[in-house]
Each structure stands twice: as C-alpha cells, then as structure tokens.
C-alpha positions in Angstrom: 17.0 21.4 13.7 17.1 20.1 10.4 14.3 20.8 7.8 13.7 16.9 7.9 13.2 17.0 11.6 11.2 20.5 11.5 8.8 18.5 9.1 9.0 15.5 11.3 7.8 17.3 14.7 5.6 19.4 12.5 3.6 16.0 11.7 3.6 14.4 15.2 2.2 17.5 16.6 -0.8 17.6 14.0 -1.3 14.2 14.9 -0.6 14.6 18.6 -3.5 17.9 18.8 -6.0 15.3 16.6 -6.0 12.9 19.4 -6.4 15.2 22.1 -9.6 17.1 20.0 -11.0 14.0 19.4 -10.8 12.4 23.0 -12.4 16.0 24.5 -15.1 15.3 21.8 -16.0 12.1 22.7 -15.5 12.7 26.6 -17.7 15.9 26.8 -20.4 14.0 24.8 -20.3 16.2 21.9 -19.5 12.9 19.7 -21.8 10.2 21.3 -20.6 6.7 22.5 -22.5 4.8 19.5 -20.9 7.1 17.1 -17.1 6.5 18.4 -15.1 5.7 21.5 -12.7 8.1 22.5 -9.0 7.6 21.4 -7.5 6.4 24.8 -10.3 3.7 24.9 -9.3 2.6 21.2 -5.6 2.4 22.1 -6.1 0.3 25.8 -8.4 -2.3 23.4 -5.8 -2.4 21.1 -3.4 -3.2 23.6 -5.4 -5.6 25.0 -6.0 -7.7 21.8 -2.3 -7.7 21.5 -1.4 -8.9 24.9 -3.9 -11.9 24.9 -3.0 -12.9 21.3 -6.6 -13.1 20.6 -6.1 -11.7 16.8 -2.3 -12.9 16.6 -3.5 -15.5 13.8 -5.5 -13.2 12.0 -2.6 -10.4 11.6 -0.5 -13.5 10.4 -2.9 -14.5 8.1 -3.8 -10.5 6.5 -0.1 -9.8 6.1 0.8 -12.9 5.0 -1.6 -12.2 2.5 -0.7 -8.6 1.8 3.0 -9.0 1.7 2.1 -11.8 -1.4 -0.2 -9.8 -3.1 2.3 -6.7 -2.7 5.6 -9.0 -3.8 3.4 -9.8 -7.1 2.3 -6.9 -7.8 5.5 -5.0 -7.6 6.9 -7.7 -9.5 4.7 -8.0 -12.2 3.5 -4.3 -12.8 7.4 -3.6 -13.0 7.7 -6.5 -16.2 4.5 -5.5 -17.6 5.3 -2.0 -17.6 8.7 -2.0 -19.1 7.4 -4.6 -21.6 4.8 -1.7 -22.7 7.4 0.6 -22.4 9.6 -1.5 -25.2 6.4 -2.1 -27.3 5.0 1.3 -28.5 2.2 0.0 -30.8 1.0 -2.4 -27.7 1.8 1.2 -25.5 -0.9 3.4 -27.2 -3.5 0.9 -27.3 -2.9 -0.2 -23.7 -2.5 3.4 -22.4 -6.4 4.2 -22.6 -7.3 1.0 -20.3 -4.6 2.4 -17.4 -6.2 5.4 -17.5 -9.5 4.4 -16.4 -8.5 0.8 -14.9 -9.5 2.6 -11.2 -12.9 4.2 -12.7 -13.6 -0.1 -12.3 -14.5 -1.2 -8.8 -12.2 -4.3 -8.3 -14.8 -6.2 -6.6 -16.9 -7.0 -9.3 -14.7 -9.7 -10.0 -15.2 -11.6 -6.5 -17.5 -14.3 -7.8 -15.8 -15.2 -11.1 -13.0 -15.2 -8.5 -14.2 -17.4 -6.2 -15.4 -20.0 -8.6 -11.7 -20.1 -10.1 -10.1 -20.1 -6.7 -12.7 -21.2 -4.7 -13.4 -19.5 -0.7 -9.6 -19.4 0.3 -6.9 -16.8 0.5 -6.0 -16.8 -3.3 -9.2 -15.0 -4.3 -7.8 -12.0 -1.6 -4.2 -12.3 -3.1 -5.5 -11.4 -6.7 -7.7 -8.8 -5.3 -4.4 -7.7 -4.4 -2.6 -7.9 -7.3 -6.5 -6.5 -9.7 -5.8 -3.3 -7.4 -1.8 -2.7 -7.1 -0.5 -4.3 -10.6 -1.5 -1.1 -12.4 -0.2 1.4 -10.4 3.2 -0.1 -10.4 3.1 -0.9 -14.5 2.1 3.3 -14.7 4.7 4.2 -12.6 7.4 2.0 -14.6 6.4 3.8 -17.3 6.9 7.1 -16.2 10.0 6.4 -14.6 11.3 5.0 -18.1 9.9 7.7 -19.8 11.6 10.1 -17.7 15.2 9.0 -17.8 17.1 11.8 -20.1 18.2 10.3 -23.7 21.6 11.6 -22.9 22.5 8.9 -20.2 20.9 6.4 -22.8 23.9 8.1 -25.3 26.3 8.3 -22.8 26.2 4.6 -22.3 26.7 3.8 -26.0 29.4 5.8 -25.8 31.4 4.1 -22.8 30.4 0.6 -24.6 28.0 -0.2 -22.0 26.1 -3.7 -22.5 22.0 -4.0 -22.4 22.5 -5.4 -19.0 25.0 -3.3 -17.2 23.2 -0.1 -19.2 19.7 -1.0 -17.6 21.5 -1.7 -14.2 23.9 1.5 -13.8 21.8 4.0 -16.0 18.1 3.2 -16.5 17.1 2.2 -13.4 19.1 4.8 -11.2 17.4 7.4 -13.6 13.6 6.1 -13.3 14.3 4.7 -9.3 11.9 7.7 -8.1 8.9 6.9 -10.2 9.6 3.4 -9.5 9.4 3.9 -5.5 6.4 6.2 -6.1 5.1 3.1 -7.5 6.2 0.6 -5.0 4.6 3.0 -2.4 1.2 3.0 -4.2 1.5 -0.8 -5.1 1.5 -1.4 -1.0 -1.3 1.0 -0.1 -3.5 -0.7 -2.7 -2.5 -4.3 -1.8 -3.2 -3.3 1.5 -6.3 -2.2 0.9 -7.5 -4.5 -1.6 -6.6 -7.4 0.9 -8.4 -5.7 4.1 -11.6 -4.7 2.2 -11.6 -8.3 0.6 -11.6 -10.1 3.9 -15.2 -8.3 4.8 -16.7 -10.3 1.7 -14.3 -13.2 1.1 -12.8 -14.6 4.1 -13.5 -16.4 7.0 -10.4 -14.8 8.8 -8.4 -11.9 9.1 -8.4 -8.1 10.5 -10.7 -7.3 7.7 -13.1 -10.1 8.6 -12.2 -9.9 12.6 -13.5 -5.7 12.4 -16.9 -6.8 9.9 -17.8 -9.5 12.9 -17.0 -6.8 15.6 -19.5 -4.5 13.8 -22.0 -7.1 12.9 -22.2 -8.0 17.0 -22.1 -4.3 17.8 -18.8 -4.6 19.6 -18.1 -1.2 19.5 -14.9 -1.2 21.5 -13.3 -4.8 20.0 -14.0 -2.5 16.4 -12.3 0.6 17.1 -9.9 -1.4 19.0 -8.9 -2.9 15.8 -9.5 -0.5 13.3 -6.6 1.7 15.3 -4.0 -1.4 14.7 -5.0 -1.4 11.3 -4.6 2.2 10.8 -1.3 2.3 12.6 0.4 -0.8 10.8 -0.5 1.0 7.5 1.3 4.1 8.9 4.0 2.4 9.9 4.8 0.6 7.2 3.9 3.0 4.8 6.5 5.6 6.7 9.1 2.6 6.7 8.8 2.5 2.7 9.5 6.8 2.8 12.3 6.5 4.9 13.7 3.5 2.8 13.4 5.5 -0.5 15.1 8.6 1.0 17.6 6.9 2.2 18.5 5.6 -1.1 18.0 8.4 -3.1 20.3 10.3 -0.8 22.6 7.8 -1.5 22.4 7.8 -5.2 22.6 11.8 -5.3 25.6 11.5 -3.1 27.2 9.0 -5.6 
C-alpha cells in the first residue's frame, strides 16, 4: 500500500468511526432528537429529497450561483494580484487592507447590495466574489513571490519572450500557491453563496435549510445540510486530486 492510499484509508476510517459514534449517541438518547437525528436518518432524507427531485431546482440554482461567483473570483483575484505584484508602490499600500480584509464580516454589504442589484441572484454572486477575490489575489502573490530569480535569469538567457517566459517559467514556478488559492477561492464562494441565500434569496439550499429550520422540520434540515456538506467534500477533494495530479506531472517533466 502506497503512502497515498495509507492516508486515503486512514481518512475514511476516521470518518467511517464518526458516523458510527454519532448514530450510538443519538440512538441511545445520549444526544436528544431535538438536538440532532442520527446519521442513518440524515442520509435516507437525503436520499429521499434526491429521488423526488423536490430540491433539484434549488441545487441548480446554488451551484449555478457558486460555480459564477467561483469562475470570477479565480479570475479576477489572479489579474488583481499579479497586477499588485508588477506595481510595488500600489503593493505596500494595498498589502495592509489583505491582511485584515477577513477581520470584515462580508455581510455588512447586503443592503447597499441589494439596492445596486436589487433581490436577485447577482447580490449572492458578489457576495461570492467580496469573500473569494482576496484569497486568490494573496495567493497570486505568494506564488509570484516565490518563483526563484534564477528561472527568471534563465529565461533571459535562452531569449525567452514576456509571454512564453510567464507561460513555461512563472506560472509552473508559482502553480502551487496558485491552486492553494483556487482551493480557498471555492470554499469561500461556496460559503459566501450558501450563507447568502439565508438572508438574500428566495431559493436555494441555503434558503431551502433556513425554511426547514424556521418550520421545525428537523429531518428535511439535516437531510439537507448532509448534501450540502458532502457536495463541499466532494468537490473540494476533486480540486486535491486535480492539483496532485498536475503537480506530479510537472515534477515528472
């Protein structure tokens, strides 16, 4: 078995005796019903709401939403922060506002949002973007920082163009800061988006779990808070795997 794989099984069995604590808790009583369900009871509600399609619009509608937000930010944060990076002066006084941009709550900005935008989804994609931008212009500039002043010379020295230098050097040099960032970019648009439909939206897993609560659906809650928790997993694991996978590749080249 591979170290990989060892670290793998090592996870799924933490995970694995977490679910089975957790449903003894809740069936001996030691965790009461109002508190939480047990975990077999979360996953056959889950299932449930799948198979009927009851929330199949709103897990459209939140992804939809996230996968914008996400696309911008990633997009954006990675201009911005190269633009700081080529701008020093701009750099040192920007550097102080990065620093304690998450000391902020985001939220503050919902009704200044929502008289620009109005109640639709564009209030939740910049929510979006207010929360993942930043970390993915830090992490472009710690992944320019990083890349060794020797590649830069090495390039002049093979003649290399401003293009085909940034291409073949820079960003192969700075690509694990920059998927650090992507990674962080996601988790933040994801929950900037899910936390914004409990205020701002009439639709949505976000808004689908604050109704559940509101009605004391207890069951219907959990039910989707476990999707929600899973898809992050998911998809947060299918953004490792993708960056390992590359980086192999470019260690191997």
């Amino acid at each position: 078995m591979t170290r990989a794989h060892a670290v793998a099984a090592t996870r799924i069995g933490l995970l694995l005796a977490g679910f089975l604590a957790l449903e003894a808790l809740c069936r001996a009583g030691i965790i009461g019903k109002l508190v939480m369900i047990p975990p077999t009871a979360m996953v056959a509600e889950m299932t449930a709401l799948l198979a009927s399609g009851e929330i199949t619009g709103d897990i459209v509608r939140t992804f939809t939403t996230i996968a914008i937000a996400f696309a911008g930010a990633v997009a954006l944060g990675f201009v911005a922060g190269a633009a700081l990076h080529a701008a020093p002066r701009l750099r040192r006084a920007v550097d102080p506002l990065l620093a304690a941009y998450y000391a902020v709550p985001g939220f503050i900005f919902y009704p200044l949002l929502v008289a620009l935008f109005g109640l639709n989804v564009l209030p939740l994609i910049a929510i979006g973007l207010l929360f993942a931008a930043p970390a993915m212009v830090i992490a472009t500039l710690l992944g320019l920082d990083r890349v060794p002043p020797v590649l830069r010379k090495c390039a002049r020295v093979h003649r290399l163009g401003r293009a085909e230098t940034v291409l073949h050097v820079v960003l192969p040099a700075a690509m694990p800061a920059l998927f650090n960032g992507i990674r962080l970019a996601f988790a933040y648009a994801f929950i900037g988006v899910i936390a914004g439909e409990f205020i701002l939206s009439g639709g949505g897993l976000g808004y689908a779990i604050g109704y559940a609560y509101e009605s004391f659906e207890a069951t219907r809650m959990y039910g989707l808070l476990l999707f929600v928790l899973m898809m992050a997993v998911v998809l947060n694991g299918a953004l490792y795997v993708w960056e390992t996978r590359l980086l192999r590749r470019r260690t191997r080249a």
